[in-house]
Structures are given as C-alpha cells and as structure tokens.
C-alpha positions in Angstrom: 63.2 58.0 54.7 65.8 58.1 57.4 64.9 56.9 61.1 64.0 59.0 63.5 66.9 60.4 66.3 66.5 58.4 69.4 65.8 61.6 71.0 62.6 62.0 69.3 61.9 58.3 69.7 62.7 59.1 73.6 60.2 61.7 73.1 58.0 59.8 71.6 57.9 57.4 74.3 58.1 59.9 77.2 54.4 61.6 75.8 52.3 58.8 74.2 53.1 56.5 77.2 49.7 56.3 79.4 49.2 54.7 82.5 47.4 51.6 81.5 50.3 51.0 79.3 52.3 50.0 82.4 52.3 46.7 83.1 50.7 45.5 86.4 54.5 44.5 87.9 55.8 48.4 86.2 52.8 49.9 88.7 54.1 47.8 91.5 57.6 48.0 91.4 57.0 51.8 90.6 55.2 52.5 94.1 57.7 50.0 95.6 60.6 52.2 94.5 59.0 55.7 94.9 58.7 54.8 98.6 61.7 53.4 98.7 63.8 56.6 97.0 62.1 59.0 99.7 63.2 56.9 102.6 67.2 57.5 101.7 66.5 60.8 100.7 65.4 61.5 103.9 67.7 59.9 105.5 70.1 61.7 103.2 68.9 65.4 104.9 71.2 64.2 108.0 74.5 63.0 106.0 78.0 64.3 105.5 77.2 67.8 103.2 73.7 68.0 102.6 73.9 70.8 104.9 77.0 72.5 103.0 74.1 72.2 99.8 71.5 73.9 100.8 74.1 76.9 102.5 75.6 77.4 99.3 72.3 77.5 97.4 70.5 79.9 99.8 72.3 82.9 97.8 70.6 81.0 94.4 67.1 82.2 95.7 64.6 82.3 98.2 61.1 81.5 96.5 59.2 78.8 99.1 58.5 76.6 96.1 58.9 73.3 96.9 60.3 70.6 100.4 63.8 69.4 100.9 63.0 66.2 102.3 63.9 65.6 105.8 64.5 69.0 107.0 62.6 72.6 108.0 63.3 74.2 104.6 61.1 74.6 101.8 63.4 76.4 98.5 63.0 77.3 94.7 61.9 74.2 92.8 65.4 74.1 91.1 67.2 73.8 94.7 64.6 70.9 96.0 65.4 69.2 92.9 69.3 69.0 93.3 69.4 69.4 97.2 66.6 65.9 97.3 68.8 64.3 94.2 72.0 65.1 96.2 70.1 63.6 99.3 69.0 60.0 97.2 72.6 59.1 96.1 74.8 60.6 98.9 74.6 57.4 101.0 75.0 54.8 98.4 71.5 53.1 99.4 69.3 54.3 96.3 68.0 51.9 94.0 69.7 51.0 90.6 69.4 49.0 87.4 72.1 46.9 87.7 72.3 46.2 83.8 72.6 49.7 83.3 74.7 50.3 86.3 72.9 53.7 87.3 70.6 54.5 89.8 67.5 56.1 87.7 65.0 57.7 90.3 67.8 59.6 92.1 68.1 62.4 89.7 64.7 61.6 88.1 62.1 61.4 91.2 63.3 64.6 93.1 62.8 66.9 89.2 59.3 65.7 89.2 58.7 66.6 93.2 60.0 69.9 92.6 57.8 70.2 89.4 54.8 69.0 91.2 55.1 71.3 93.8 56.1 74.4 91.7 53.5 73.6 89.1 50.2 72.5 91.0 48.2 69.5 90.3 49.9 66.0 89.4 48.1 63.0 90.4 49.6 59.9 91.4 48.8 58.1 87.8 50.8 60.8 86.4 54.0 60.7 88.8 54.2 56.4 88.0 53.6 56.8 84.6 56.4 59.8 84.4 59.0 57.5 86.4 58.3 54.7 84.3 59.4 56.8 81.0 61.9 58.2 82.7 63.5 55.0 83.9 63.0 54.0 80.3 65.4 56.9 78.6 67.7 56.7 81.6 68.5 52.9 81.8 67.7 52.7 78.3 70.9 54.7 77.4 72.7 52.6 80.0 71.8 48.9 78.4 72.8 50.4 75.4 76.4 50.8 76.1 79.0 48.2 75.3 81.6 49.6 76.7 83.5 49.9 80.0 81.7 53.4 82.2 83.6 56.5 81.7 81.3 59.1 83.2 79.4 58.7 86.5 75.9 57.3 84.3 73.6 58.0 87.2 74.2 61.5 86.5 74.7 61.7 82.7 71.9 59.5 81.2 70.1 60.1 84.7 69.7 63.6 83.8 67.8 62.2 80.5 64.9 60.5 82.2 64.8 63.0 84.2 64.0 65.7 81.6 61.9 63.1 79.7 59.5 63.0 83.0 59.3 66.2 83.5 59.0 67.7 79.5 55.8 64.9 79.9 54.2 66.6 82.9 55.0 69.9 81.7 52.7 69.2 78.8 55.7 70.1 76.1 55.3 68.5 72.6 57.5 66.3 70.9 59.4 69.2 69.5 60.2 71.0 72.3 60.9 67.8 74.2 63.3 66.5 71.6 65.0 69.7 72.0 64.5 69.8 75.8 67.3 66.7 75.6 69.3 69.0 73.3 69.2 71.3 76.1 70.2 69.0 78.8 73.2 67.7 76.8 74.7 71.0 77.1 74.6 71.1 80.8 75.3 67.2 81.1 78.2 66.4 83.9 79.4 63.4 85.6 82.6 62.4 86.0 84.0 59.6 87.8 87.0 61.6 89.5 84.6 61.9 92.1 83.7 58.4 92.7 87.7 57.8 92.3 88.3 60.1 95.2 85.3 59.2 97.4 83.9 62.9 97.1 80.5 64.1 97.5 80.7 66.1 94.4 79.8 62.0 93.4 76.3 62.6 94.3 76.0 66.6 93.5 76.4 65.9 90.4 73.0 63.4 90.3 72.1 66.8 92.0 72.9 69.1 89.2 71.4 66.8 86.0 67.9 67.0 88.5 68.1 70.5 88.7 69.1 71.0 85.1 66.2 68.8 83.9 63.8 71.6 85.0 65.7 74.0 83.4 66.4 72.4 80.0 62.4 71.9 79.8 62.3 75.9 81.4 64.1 76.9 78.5 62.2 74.7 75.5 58.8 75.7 77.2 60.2 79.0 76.5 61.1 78.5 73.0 64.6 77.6 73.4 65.8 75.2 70.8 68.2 72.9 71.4 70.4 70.5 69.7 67.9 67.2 68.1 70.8 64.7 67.1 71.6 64.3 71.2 72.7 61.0 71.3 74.1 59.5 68.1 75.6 62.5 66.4 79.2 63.0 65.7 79.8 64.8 68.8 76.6 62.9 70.8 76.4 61.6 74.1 77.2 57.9 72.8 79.8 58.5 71.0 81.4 60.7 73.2 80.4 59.2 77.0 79.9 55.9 76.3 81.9 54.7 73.4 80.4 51.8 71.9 76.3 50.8 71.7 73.7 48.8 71.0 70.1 50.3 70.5 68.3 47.1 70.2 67.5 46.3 73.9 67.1 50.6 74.3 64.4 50.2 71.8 62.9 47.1 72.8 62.4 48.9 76.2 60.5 51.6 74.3 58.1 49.3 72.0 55.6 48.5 76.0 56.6 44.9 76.0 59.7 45.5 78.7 59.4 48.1 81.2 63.1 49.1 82.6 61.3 49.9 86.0 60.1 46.7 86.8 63.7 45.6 86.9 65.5 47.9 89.2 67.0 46.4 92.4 66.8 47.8 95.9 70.1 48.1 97.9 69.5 46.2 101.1 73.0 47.9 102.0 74.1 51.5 102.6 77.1 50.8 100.4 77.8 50.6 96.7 76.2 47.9 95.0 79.1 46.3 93.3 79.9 45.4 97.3 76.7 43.6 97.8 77.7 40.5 96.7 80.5 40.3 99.1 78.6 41.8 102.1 75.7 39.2 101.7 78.8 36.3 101.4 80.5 37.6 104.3 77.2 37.2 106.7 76.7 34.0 105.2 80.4 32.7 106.1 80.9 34.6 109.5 78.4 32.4 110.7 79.9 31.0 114.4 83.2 32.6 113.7 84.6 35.8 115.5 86.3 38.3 113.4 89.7 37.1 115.5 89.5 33.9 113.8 89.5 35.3 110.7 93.2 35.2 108.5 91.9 37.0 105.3 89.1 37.3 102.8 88.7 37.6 98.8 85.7 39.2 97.1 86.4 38.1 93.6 83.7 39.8 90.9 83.7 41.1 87.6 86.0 43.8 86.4 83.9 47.1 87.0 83.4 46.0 91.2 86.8 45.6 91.5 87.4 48.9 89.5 84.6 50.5 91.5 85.3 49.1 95.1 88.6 47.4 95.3 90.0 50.5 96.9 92.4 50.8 99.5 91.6 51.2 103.2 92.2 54.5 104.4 92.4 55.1 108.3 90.4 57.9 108.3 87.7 58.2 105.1 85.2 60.5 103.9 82.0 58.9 104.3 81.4 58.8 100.1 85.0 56.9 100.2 84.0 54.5 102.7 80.5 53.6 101.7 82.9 52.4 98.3 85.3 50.2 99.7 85.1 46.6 100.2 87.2 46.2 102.7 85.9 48.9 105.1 82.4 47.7 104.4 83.6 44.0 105.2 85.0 44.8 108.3 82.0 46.4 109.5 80.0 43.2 108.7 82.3 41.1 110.2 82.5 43.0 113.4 78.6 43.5 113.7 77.3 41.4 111.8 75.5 43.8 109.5 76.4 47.5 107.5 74.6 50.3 108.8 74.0 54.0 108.0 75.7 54.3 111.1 78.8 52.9 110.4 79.4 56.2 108.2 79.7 58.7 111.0 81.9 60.0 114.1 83.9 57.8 115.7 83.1 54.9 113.1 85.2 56.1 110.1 88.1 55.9 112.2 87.7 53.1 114.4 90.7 51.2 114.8 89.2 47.9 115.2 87.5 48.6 111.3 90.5 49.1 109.8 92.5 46.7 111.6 90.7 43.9 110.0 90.0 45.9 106.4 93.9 44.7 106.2 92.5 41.8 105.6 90.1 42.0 103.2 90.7 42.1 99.5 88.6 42.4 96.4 89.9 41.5 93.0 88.6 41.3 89.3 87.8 38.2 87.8 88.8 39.1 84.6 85.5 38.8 82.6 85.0 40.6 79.1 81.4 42.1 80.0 82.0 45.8 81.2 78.9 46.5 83.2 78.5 43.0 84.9 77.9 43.4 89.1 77.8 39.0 88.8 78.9 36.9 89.7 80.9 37.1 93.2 82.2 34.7 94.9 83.9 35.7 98.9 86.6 32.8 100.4 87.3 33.2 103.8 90.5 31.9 105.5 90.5 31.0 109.1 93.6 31.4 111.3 92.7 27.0 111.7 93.6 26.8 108.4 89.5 26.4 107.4 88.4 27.7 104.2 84.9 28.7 103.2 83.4 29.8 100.2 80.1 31.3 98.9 79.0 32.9 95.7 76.2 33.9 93.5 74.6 34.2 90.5 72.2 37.2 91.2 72.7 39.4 94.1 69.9 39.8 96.8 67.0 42.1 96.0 67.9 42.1 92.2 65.1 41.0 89.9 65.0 37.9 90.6 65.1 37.6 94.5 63.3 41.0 95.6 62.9 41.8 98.9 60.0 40.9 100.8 57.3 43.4 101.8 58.5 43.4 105.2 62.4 43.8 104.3 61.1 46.7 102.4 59.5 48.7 104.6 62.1 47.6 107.7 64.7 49.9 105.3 62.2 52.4 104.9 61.5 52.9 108.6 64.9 52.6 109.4 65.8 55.7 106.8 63.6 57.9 108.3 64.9 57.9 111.8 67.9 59.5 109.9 66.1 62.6 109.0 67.3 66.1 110.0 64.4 67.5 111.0 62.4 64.6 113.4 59.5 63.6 111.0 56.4 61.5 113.1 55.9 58.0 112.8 52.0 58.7 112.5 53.4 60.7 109.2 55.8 58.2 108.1 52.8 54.8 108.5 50.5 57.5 106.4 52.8 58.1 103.8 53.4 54.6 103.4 49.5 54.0 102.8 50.1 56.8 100.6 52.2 55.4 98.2 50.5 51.9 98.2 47.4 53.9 96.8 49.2 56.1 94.5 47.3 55.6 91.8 44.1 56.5 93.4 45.9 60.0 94.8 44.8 63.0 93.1 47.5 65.4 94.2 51.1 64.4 95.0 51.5 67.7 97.1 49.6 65.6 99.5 52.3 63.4 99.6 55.2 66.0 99.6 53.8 67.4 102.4 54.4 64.6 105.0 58.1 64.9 104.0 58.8 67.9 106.5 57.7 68.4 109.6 
C-alpha cells in the first residue's frame, strides 16, 4: 500500500484536529498572535499602497461582505481577504516562523476573517484551532525545505494554510480539501523579484494566496476537482519551489506532539526580521555614544540575511525597500535610538542625516551552509577613537526562546493602532484586547471583526 500524498495527510490534519488537541502554550501563543496580526494590519490600512488596493479592487465587486481593517470600507469577502493580507505583511512587522522563514498568519488569518464574516457563525474555539492547522501546513512546508528560498514562502506555502483553515471551517471533506490544495497550486505566486526590488507587489502577493484560498475551497465546495499529488509530484510544489526536502519534521508537526504555532516569533521591529539581530546589537552598543562618533558598523549573519537585507542604501527608497535594508534601518536606530513605523514615511525616507550614516553600515554573510538560518549575528562597531565593540546572539529577541513580555506585547499593539486610516477608539481597541484573551469563550468572531472599523 503506498503512503498517502501529503496533501491528504495536510487534509487529514486540517479536519480531525480539535481544539483540545492544542496544547495549552498552541492556545496561548495562538491568541497572543491573532491579536498581534490585527494590530499591523491595522496599522497597515494607513501604509504606502493599501489605498491603491482597495481602488483597484472596487471594480472587482461591491457586495458589503466583510471589514478591511483599519478603514470605512466593508468589501466582497475575497477583497477583505487580500486587501487585510496585503495590510499584515506590507510593513514588515507580522509575525513569522523563523525556521520556516515565512510569516504564516498574514495570508492565513485575514482568509478566515473574510470567511467568518461572509459565512456566519465561527466561534473563537474554531478560529484558534483553524490557525493552528493552518500554521501547521504553511510552516510545515517551510521546515521541510533544504534548500536555499526561491519563491517569496510567505505567499506560496502561506496560501496552503490558508486554504487548509478555511476548507476546515467550510466543513469540506477530505476529498474536496485534498483537492482544494490542488486548486490553490494552480493559482500559487510568489516571487522574490519583488522583495529584490523593494516593491509592494512583495506583500500583494500574501494578498493574492489569501484571496485565492477562498476561492480554491469556492471551487471544491462546488465540485471542482483539483490536482491530489500537490506537493511531491513530478511537477509539485517541492520539487519545483523549493528544491530539496525533508518531511520528517513536516510530519512530526502533524502527529499533536509539536504545534508549529507555539513557535512563531513576534517582530518587535517594523523591519525584516533577518535585520533584528543587528537592530537589537546596535541599541545595545550605541549605548553613551553619538552617531558622530561612530566610524562604521558590520552586521555579520548567516547567508539568506545578507541575501535578504544586505542591500544598498538608496537616497530616496520605497518604503518596502527601506523596511529591508540594514543599513537604512541601522541608521535610524542609531540616530533615535529605536525603528519606528514612522521612520517609513514623508520626509524620513529621504532624510539626509539617515543616509549619511547608512554609508556606514554594512551587513555581510557569514558563510554558513544552513539556507534558512536568521542566527547567529553578531554587530562590531568602530569608533572614530579607534574603540571597538561587539555583541551577538544566539537567538534573536521575541523568538521562542525569549518572548516578549505581556507588556511589550500589547505596547506594539497599541502602538499599531494609532496607525489606522480610519481613527479606531481606544475604548474599542482595550475591548478587543479582552476580546482576544477570552477567545475561546467567544461564540461569534463577527463580534470581534466588528471593532476593527469604526
């Protein structure tokens, strides 16, 4: 007897999982994360092209169906979904798995909004236990991959858990849901041109594997059928966007004893992650200096943050470029002593100041033979004095193993929704919050969804 596709064993997963399968840390790190996802997608409503979205798709159709978060609009279910996903990822501040490198609820959470609100009643049990399987299939495909990323994985195998959470709340069998990942396959997109060029088709594209989650399980609800050997086939997504893999930790995370979920990392940064490392050096080593005394700095990490962040300076950057280079971010810290979602707008992407001192910043590989490695970084500073400093780490701040505090937590979230389009009320935003840290006690999410506009 031959072994079943991992698309059916994703399917598998996605429908017999319940919620008192979840570990107690999988619950908690859910709600953490949930809460955490809407903050920066509200914050995203106000950011460079969100508006351009939602113009574009107003001649896609005008059925009041679901929220875009942050703003006045309400939009078919299939526009929330990619308008919110676009929202999530376009300010580089969305949580991630780092082993996987991809940032799972950004094009899964926003699907199962849009569902939730198109569809009537999901309760809060329901919208955990459908992120944790989604995270599952998502950063299960990318711990599986052995080699170097060659498609933007947020957006490819993001699309995946994305259609695996919402084929589970549709109520679709483990037919149709097998072929519901056929069906997303052939819409699948993600390339990293995009994060090459700093442009926001970067995050779009999260947007469009959201919205074509709902309509891959649309279209197997219907009867569709799709293709069934999605992933390891001769012309499957492994072979074909990833290369070279390893199912054993992909399946480990599907047997209940490891929960992908309970191991995703916040960003305590507006900035790509692989610059993290180097931000949190750089405010450990600016410490009584002034960025005058500074002569130059080195962020030295594995190979994929110098391929994904050692980019040149540019005098006058898109916001996606900016929020990707190390040495823009770095002189932003240096100068004030943090990285805000600020530092991304007006007069700030061509300061003259920033990018005299990103002159002086430079991030390099340190040659190591593990492809999706973010650790570990090191940052040496030279002083005009001659001084040298150094600082580096094992594991970056709020990873895994040194999460951020309650406090630091909720201090992001607040800040995130001053950012919103559309001025939301701090009476909603503290309600929300209680909200979420009750979730699996709420019997309708549309009671949540509805605090996210005014």
């Amino acid at each position: 007897m031959t072994a079943p596709f991992l698309a059916e064993r994703f399917a598998a997963h996605a429908l017999q999982t319940r919620f008192e399968d979840l570990s107690e840390d999988a619950v908690g790190q859910a709600k953490v994360f949930i809460l955490d996802t809407l903050g920066v997608g509200i914050a995203g409503s106000s950011a460079f092209g969100a508006d351009g979205v939602l113009v574009a798709a107003g001649g896609w159709g005008s059925d009041a169906e679901a929220t875009v978060w942050g703003r006045r609009e309400r939009v078919p279910a299939t526009t929330a979904a990619m308008a919110n996903a676009f929202q999530v990822h376009c300010q580089e501040y969305d949580c991630v798995h780092e082993g996987a490198v991809l940032h799972p609820l950004a094009t899964a959470l926003p699907a199962i909004l849009a569902l939730a609100e198109r569809g009537g009643r999901i309760s809060g049990r329901e919208l955990i236990t459908a992120c944790a399987v989604g995270v599952s299939v998502s950063a299960g495909l990318g711990i599986a991959s052995r080699s170097a990323m060659r498609f933007f994985r947020p957006a490819t195998a993001g699309g995946f858990g994305a259609t695996a959470a919402v084929g589970r709340l549709m109520g679709l069998g483990q037919d149709a849901l097998t072929g519901a990942f056929g069906l997303q396959y052939a819409q699948t997109s993600g390339t990293l041109q995009a994060h090459v060029e700093g442009s926001a088709a970067l995050p779009l594209q999260v947007g469009f594997n959201s919205r074509a989650a709902l309509q891959s399980c649309d279209l197997a609800r219907a009867g569709v059928p799709g293709m069934r050997d999605v992933f390891e086939g001769p012309y499957g997504y492994l072979r074909l966007f990833e290369g070279e893999w390893d199912l054993a930790d992909t399946l480990e995370a599907l047997s209940g004893r490891r929960w992908l979920i309970a191991e995703l990392s916040h960003k305590p940064y507006p900035a790509g992650r692989a610059t993290h490392g180097g931000v949190e050096g750089l405010l450990e080593l600016m410490r009584g200096v002034t960025p005058d005394e500074v002569a130059g700095v080195v962020v030295t990490g594995p190979p994929v943050t110098a391929r994904l962040c050692g980019r040149p300076d540019l005098p006058d950057p898109s916001p996606n470029y900016a929020r990707l280079c190390m040495a823009y971010v770095a002189a932003k810290v240096m100068l004030h002593g943090e990285i805000d979602l600020a530092h991304y707008r007006g007069a700030e992407l061509t300061d003259t100041a920033t990018h005299a001192l990103a002159q002086r910043v430079r991030m390099q590989s340190d040659g190591g033979t593990d492809p999706n490695a973010l650790v570990p970084v090191s940052v040496e500073m030279t002083l005009r004095n001659g001084e040298v400093r150094n600082w580096g780490c094992e594991q970056m701040l709020a990873s895994p193993g040194r999460r951020l505090s309650r406090e630091q937590h909720l201090t992001k979230f607040r800040r995130c929704w001053e950012f919103a389009e559309a001025p939301l009320p701090t009476t909603a935003r503290e309600k929300l919050i209680e909200m979420v840290d009750a979730l699996e006690s709420l019997a309708d999410v549309r009671d949540l969804t509805a605090l996210l506009a005014p």
